[in-house]
N, C-alpha and C positions, 0 to 999 in steps of 0.2 A: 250792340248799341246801348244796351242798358245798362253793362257793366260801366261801360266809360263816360255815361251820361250820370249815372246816378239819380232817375228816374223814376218814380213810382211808374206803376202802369197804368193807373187812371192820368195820369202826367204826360205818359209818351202817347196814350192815345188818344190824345187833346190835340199832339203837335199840329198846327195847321203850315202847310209848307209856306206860310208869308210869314212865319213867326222863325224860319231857319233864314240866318244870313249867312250867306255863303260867303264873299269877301270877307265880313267881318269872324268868319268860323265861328258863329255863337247861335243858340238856341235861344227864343224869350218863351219862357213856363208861363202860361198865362192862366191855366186850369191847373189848383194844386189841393191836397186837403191842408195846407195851411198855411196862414199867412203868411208865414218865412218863405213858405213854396212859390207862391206866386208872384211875377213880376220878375224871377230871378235872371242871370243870362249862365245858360250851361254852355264851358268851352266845348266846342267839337275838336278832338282830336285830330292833326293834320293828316295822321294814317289813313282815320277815317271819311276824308275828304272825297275818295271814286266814289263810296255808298250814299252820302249823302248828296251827290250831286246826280247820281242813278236814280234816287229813290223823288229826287226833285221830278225828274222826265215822265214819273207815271203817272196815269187818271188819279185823279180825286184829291180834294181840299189838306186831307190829310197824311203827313208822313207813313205812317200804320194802316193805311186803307186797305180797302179791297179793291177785285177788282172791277166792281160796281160804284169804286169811288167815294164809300161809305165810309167808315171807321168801326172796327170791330170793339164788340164788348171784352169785357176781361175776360169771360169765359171762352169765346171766340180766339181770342188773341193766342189763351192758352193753349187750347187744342189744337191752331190752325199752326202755329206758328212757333210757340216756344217748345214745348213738349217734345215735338219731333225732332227739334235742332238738340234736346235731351236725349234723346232716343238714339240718333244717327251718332253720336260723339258717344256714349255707354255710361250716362251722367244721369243723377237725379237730384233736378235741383228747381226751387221756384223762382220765379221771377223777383222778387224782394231780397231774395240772397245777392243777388247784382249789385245792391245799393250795398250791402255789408263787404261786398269782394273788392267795389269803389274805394269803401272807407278806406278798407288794411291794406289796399295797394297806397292810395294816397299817404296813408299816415306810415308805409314802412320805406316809402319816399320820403320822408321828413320833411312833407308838405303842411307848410304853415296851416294850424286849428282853424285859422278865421277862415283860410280857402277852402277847405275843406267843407267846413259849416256852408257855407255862401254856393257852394258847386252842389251838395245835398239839400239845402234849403231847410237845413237845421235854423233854429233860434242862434241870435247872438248874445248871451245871457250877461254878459258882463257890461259899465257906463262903457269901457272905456274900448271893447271890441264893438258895440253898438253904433255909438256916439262918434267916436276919436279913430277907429279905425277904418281905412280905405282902400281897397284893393282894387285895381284896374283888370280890364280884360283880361292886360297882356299876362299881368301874373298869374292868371285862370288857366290862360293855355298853356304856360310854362309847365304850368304844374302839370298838366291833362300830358301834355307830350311828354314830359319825364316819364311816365308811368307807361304811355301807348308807345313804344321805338319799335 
């Protein structure tokens, strides 16, 4: 999920499952460390549709919960949950790497900078990608499903 999400980890384990829409496939970031982060809409990839609608069915407020229906800290998240899915596959990799493995699959799709930025929750630095440019859902999940087949 955080490859294809592009998600910090204080990000995914914010998600509260009212902020996943399922018809619409999108995520809303409503906890970010920055203002480009927050408010954004992350596509869910259509692949990824059984887990997120599995992950919808379980106890507690949050996507990342437990199973007392809390939300695990980072350190938690790491031990309980990432590390070992490192372990079982013979991989050593952190969580942040997701967001860089996001980028180079997006960008070696020749998925347009501005989706890219807007799906990461990068800054828009330029008037005219800020200001002048607009991107819709549908072009979020375009891209997200190019990348997840």
């Amino acid at each position: 999920m955080l490859i294809y999400s592009g998600c910090r980890v204080g990000e995914y384990r914010h998600i509260r499952k009212a902020d996943v829409k399922l018809r619409r496939r999108v995520i809303v970031i409503r906890h970010s460390k920055t203002d480009a982060g927050a408010g954004r809409l992350i596509p869910i990839p259509r692949k990824l549709m059984p887990w997120y609608e599995e992950a919808m069915q379980t106890p507690g407020l949050y996507i990342c919960g437990r199973a007392d229906g809390s939300r695990h800290s980072y350190d938690s998240f790491r031990r309980a949950i990432f590390d070992p899915v490192m372990h079982h596959f013979g991989m050593s990799h952190t969580p942040h790497e997701c967001r860089h493995t996001l980028a180079s699959m997006l960008d070696s799709a020749d998925v347009n900078r501005t989706v890219i930025k807007l799906i990461l929750g990068h800054s828009l630095e330029g008037v005219t990608e800020r200001v002048y440019t607009h991107k819709s859902i549908r072009e979020l999940l375009r891209a997200i499903d190019k990348i997840c087949t």
